[in-house]
N, C-alpha and C positions, 0 to 999 in steps of 0.2 A: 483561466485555470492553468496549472503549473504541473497538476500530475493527480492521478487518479491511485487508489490503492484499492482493487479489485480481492475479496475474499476467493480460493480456488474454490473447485466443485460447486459451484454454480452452470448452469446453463453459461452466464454468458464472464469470461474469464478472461477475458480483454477489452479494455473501449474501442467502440469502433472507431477503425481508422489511427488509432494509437498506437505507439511504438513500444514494447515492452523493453525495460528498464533493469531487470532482476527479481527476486523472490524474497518477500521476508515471512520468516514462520515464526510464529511467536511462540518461547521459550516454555509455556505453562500448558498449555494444549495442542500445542504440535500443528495450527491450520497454519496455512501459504496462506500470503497474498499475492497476489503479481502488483507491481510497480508498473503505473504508464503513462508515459509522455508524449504531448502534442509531439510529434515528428519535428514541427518548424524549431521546437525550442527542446527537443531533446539534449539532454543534457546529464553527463553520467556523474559527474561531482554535485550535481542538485540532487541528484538521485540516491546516491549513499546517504545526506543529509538526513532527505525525506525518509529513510529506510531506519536513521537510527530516532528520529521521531517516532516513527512507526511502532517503531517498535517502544518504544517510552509508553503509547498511547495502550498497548497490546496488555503492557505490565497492567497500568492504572486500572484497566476496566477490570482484569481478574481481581485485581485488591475491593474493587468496590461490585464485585457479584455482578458485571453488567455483562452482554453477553456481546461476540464482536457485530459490527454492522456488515452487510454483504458488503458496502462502498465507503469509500472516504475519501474526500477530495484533501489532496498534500497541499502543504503550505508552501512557499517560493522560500524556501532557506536558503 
């Protein structure tokens, strides 16, 4: 796994042991995620990637009425 994207206001708002990354909130309902990466392969250029996925993925679910997931595991862009 390459990097986790944790919903906020959750009990648990970071993976254990994972290095936080940054924030993305998505444009249409205003939730954070936090962004997190394995420590060993932290990496902040993977990470804006993953964030502008993220946020792609933030859009599509509003267009299709879905509601977001507390987790999501990011792609290795």
């Amino acid at each position: 796994m390459t990097g986790v994207a944790i919903r906020k206001g959750q009990e648990r708002a970071q993976a254990p042991g994972f290095t936080s990354m940054g924030t993305v909130r998505c444009d249409h309902c205003g939730q954070e995620f936090s962004i997190s990466h394995p420590p060993e392969i932290a990496d902040s250029a993977r990470a804006e990637k993953q964030a502008k996925w993220l946020e792609l993925v933030l859009t599509k679910e509003h267009q299709s009425n879905k509601s977001h997931a507390d987790q999501l595991e990011l792609p290795d862009c």
